[in-house]
DRENPARO-754572 format. One record per residue: residue number from 1; residue in three letters; y, z negated, x of N, C-alpha, C in turn. Coordinates in Angstrom, 1 decimal, decimal comma, always signed. Layout:
N
(site NUM "ala" (Y Z X) (Y Z X) (Y Z X))
...
END
This chain:
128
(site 1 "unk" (+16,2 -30,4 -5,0) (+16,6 -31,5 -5,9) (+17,2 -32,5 -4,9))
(site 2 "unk" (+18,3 -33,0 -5,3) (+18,8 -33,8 -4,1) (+19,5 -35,5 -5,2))
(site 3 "unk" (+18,8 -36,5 -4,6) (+19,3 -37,9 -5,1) (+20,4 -38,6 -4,5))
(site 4 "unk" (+21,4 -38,8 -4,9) (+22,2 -40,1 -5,1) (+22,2 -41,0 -5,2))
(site 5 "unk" (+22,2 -42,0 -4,5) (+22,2 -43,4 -4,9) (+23,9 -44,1 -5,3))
(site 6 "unk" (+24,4 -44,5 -5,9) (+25,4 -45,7 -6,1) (+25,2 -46,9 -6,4))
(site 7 "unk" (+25,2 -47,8 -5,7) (+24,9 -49,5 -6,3) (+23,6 -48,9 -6,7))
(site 8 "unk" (+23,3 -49,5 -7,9) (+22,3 -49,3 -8,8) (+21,8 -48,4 -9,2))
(site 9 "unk" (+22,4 -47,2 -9,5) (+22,6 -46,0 -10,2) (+21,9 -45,3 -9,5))
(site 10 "unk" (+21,1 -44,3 -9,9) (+20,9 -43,1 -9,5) (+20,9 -41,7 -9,7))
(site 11 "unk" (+21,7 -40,9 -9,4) (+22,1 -39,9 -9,9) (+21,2 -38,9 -9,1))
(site 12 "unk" (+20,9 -37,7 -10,2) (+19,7 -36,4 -9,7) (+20,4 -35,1 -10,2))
(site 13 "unk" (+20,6 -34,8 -9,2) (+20,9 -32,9 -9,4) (+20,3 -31,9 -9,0))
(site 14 "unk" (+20,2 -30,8 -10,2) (+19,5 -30,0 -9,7) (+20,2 -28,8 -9,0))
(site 15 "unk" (+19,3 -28,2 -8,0) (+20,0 -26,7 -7,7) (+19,0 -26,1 -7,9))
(site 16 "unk" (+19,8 -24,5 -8,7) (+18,4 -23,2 -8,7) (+19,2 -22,3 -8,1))
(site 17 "unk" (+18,2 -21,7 -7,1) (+18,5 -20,5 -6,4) (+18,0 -19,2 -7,6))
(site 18 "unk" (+18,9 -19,2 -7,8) (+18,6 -17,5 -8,4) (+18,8 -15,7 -7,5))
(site 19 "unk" (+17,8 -15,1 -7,6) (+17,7 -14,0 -7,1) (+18,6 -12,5 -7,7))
(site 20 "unk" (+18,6 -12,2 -6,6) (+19,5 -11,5 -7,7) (+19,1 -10,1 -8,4))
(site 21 "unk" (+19,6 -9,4 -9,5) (+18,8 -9,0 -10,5) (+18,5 -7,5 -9,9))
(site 22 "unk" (+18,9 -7,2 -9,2) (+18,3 -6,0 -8,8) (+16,9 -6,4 -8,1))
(site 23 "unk" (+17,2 -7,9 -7,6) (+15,6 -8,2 -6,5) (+14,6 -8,4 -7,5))
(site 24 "unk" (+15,1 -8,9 -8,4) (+13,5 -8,9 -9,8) (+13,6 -7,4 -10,5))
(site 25 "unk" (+14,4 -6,5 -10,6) (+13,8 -5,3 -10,7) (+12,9 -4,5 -10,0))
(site 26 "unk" (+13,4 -4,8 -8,6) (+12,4 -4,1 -7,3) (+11,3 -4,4 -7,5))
(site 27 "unk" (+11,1 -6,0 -7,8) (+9,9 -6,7 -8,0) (+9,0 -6,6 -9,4))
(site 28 "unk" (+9,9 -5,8 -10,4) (+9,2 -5,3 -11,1) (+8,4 -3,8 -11,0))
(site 29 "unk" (+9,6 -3,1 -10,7) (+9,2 -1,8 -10,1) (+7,7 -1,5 -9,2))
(site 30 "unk" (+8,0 -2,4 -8,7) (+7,1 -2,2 -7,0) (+5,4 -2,6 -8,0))
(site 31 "unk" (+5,3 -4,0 -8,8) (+4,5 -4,2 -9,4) (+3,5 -3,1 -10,4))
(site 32 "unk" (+4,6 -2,9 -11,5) (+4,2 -1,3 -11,9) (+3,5 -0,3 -11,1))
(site 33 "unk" (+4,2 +0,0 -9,9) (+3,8 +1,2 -9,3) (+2,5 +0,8 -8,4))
(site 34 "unk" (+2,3 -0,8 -7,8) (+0,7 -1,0 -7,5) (+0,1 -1,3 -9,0))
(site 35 "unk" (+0,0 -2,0 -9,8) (-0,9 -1,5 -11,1) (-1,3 +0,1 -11,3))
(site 36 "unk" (-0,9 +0,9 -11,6) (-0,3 +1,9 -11,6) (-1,4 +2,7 -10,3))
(site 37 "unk" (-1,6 +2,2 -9,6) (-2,6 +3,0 -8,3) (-4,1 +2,0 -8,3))
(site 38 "unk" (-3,8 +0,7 -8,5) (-5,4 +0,1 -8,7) (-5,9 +0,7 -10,0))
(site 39 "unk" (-5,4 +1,3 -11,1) (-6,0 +1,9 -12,1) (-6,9 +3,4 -11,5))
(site 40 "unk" (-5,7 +3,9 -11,1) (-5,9 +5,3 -10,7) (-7,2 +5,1 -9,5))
(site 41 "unk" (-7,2 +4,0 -8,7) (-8,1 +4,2 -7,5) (-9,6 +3,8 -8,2))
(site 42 "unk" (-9,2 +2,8 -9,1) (-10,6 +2,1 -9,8) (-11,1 +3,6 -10,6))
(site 43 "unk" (-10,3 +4,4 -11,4) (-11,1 +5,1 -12,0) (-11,6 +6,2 -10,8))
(site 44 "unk" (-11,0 +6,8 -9,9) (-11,5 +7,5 -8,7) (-12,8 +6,8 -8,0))
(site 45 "unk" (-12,3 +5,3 -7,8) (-14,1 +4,9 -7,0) (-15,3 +5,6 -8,4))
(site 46 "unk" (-15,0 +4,8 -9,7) (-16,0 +5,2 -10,3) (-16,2 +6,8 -10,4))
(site 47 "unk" (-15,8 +7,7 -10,4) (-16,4 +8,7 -10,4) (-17,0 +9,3 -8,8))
(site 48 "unk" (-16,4 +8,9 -7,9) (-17,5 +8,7 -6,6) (-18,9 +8,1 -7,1))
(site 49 "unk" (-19,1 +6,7 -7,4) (-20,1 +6,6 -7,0) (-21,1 +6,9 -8,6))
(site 50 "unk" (-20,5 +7,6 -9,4) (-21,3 +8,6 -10,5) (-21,6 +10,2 -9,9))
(site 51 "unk" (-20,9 +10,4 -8,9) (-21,3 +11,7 -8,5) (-22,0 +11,9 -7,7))
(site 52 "unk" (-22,1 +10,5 -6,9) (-23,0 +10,8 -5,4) (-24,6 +9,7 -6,0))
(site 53 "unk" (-24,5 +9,4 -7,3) (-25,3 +8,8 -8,0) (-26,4 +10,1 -9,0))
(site 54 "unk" (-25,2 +10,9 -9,6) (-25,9 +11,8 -10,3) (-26,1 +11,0 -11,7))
(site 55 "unk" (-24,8 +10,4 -11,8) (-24,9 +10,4 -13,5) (-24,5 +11,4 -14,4))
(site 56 "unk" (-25,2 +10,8 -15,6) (-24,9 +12,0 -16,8) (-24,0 +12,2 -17,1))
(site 57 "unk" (-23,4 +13,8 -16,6) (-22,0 +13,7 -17,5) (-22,1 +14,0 -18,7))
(site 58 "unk" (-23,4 +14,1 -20,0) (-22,9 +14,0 -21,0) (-22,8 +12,6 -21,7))
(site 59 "unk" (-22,9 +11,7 -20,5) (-22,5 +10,0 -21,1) (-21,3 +10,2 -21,6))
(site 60 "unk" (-20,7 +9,3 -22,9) (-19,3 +9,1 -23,0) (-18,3 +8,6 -21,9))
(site 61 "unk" (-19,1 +7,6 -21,2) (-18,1 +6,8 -20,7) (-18,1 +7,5 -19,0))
(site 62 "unk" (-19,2 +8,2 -19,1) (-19,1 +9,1 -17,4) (-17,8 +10,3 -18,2))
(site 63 "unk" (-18,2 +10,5 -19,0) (-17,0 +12,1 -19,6) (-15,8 +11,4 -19,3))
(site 64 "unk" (-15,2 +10,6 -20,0) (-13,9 +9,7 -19,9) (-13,5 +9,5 -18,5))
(site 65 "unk" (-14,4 +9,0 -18,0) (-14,0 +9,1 -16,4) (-13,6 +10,4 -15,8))
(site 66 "unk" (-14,2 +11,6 -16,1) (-14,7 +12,8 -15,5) (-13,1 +13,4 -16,1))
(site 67 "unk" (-13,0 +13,2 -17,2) (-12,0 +13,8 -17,7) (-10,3 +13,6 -17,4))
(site 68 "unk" (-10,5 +12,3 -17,5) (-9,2 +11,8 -17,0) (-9,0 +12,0 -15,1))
(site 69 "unk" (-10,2 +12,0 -14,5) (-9,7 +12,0 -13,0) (-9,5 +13,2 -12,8))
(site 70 "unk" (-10,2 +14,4 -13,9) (-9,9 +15,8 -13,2) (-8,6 +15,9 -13,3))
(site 71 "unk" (-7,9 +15,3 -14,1) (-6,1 +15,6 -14,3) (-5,5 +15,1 -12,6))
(site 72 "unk" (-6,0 +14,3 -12,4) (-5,2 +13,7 -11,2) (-6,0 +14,1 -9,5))
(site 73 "unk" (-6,9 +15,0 -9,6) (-8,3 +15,9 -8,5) (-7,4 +17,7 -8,9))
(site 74 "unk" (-7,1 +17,7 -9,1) (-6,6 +19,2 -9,8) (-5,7 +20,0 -8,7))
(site 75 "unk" (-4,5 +19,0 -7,8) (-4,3 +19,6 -7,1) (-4,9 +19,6 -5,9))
(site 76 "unk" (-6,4 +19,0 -5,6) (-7,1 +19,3 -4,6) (-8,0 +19,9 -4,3))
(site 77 "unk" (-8,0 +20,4 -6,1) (-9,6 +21,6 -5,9) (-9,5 +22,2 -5,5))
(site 78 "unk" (-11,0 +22,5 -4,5) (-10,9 +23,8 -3,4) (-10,3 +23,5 -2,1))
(site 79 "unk" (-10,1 +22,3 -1,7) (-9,4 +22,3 -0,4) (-10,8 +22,4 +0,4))
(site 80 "unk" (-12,5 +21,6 +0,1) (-13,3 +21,6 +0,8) (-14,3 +21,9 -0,1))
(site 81 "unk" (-15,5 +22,7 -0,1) (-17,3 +22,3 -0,7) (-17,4 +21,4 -1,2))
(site 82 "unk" (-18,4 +21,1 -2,1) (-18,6 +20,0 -2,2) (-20,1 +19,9 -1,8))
(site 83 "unk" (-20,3 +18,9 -1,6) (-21,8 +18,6 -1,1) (-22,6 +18,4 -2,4))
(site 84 "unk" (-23,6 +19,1 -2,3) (-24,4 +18,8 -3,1) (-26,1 +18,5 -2,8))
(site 85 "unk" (-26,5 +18,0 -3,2) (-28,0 +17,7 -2,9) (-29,2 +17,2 -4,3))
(site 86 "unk" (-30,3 +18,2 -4,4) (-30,8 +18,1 -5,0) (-32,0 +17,1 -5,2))
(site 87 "unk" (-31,4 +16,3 -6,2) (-32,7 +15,2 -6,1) (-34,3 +15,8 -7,2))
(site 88 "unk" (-35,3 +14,6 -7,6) (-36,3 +15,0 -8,4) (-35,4 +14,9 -9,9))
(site 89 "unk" (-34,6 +14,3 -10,2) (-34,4 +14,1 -12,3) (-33,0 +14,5 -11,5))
(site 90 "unk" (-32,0 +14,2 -10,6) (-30,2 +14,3 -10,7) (-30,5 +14,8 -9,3))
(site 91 "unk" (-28,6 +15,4 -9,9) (-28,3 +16,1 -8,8) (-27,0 +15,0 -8,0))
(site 92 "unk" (-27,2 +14,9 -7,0) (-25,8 +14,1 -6,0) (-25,0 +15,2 -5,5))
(site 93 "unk" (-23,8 +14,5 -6,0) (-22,6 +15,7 -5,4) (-21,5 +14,6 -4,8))
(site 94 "unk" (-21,0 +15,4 -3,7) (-19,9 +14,7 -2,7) (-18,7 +15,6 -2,6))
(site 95 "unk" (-17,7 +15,1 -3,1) (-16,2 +15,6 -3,5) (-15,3 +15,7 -2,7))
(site 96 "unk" (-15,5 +16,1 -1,3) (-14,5 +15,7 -0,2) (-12,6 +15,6 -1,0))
(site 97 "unk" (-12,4 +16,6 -1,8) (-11,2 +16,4 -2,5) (-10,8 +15,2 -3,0))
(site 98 "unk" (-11,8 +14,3 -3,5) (-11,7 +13,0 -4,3) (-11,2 +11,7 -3,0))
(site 99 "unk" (-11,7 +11,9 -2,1) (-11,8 +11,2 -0,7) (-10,3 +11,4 -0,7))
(site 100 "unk" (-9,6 +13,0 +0,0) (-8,2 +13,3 +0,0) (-7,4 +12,8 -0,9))
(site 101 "unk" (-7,9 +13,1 -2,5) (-7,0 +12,4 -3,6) (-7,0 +10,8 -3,3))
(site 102 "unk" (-7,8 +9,9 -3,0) (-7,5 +8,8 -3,0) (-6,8 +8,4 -1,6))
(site 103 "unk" (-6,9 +8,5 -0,3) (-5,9 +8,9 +0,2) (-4,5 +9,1 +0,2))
(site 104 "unk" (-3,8 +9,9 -0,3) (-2,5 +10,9 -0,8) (-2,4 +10,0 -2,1))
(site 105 "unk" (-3,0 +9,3 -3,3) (-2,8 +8,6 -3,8) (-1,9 +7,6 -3,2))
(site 106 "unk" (-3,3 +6,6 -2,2) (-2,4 +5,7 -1,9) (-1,0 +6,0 -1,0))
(site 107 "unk" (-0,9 +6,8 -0,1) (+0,1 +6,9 +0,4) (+1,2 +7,9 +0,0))
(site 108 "unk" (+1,2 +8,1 -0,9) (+2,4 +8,3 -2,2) (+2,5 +7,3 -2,9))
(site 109 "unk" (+2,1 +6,3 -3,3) (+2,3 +4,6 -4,0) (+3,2 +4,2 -2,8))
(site 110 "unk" (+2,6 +3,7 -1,4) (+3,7 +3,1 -0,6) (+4,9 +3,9 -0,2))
(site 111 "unk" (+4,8 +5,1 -0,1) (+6,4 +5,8 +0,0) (+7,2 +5,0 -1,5))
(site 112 "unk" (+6,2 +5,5 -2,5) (+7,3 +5,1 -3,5) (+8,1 +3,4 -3,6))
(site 113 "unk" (+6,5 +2,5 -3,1) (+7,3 +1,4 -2,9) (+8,7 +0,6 -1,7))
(site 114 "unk" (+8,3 +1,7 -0,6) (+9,5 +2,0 +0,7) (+10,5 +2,3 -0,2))
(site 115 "unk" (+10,4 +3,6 -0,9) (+12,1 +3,8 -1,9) (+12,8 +2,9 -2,3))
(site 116 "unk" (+12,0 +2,1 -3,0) (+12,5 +1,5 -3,9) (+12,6 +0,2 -3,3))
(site 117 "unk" (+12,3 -0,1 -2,3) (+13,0 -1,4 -1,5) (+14,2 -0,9 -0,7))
(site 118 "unk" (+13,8 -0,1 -0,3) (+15,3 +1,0 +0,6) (+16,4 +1,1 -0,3))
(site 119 "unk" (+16,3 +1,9 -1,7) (+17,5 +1,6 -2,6) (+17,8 +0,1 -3,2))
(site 120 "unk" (+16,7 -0,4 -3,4) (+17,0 -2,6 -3,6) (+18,0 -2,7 -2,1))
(site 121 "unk" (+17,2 -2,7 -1,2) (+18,2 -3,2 +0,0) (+19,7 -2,7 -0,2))
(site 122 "unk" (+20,3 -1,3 -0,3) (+21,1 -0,9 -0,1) (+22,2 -1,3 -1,2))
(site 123 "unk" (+21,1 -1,4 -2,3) (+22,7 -2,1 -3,8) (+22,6 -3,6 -3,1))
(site 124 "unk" (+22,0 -4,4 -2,8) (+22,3 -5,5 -2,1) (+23,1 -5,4 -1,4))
(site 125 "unk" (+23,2 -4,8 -0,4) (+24,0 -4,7 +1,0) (+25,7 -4,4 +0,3))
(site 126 "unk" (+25,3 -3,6 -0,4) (+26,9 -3,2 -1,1) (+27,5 -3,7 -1,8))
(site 127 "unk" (+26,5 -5,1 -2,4) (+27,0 -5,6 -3,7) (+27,5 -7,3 -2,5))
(site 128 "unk" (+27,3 -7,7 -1,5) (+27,9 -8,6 -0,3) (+29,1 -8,9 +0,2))
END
C-alpha cells in the first residue's frame, strides 16, 4: 500500500500481487495429494497399532480399518512373515508389509508432488 501526500490531500493506492493461475493450481494439486496421504497414513498407523495390540477384528470400526487398508497392503503381501506372538486373551501381529506400504506411500506422494511443481515450473517458464 503506498501513500501520497498533496497539500492536504491524501491519496492511498492499493497494489495486489497476483499469482499466477497455474501457481494456485499446483497449490491446489500438491494440497490434495498431501490430504490424500495423511488419510491413507492415519488409517495405516491405526491398523499398526490394532495389530501389534491384538484387536478384535470383528469390531466394526477395526473391520473398516482392516478393510479398507487391505486395498492399499495388497501389493505388498508376501514380501515378508508376519510376526506373530501369542498373548493370554489376543494375538499381536507385526506386518513388516504395512511398514513398506507406508514408506512407498510416502515416497510416491512426494514424487507426485516433484511432478507437479516440475510441470508448474515449466508452464511458468514458457508462459515468460
Amino acid at each position: 500500500m503506498e501513500t501520497q501526500q498533496e497539500g492536504t490531500k491524501t491519496e492511498v493506492t492499493k497494489t495486489e500481487v497476483t499469482r499466477p493461475d497455474t501457481t494456485q493450481r499446483n497449490m491446489k494439486a500438491r494440497k490434495i495429494t498431501y490430504y490424500i496421504l495423511g488419510v491413507l497414513e492415519t488409517l495405516f498407523a491405526f491398523r499398526l497399532v490394532f495389530k501389534i495390540l491384538g484387536a478384535n477384528p470383528e469390531s466394526a470400526f477395526v473391520n473398516v480399518i482392516y478393510s479398507i487398508t487391505n486395498i492399499f497392503l495388497a501389493p505388498f503381501k508376501g514380501i515378508f512373515r508376519n510376526a506373530v506372538t501369542n498373548g493370554i486373551e489376543t494375538e499381536a501381529i507385526l506386518e513388516p508389509e504395512l511398514l513398506i506400504a507406508i514408506a512407498s506411500y510416502a515416497v510416491l506422494a512426494w514424487g507426485v508432488i516433484k511432478l507437479i511443481e516440475l510441470v508448474g515450473n515449466h508452464k511458468d517458464a514458457n508462459n515468460s
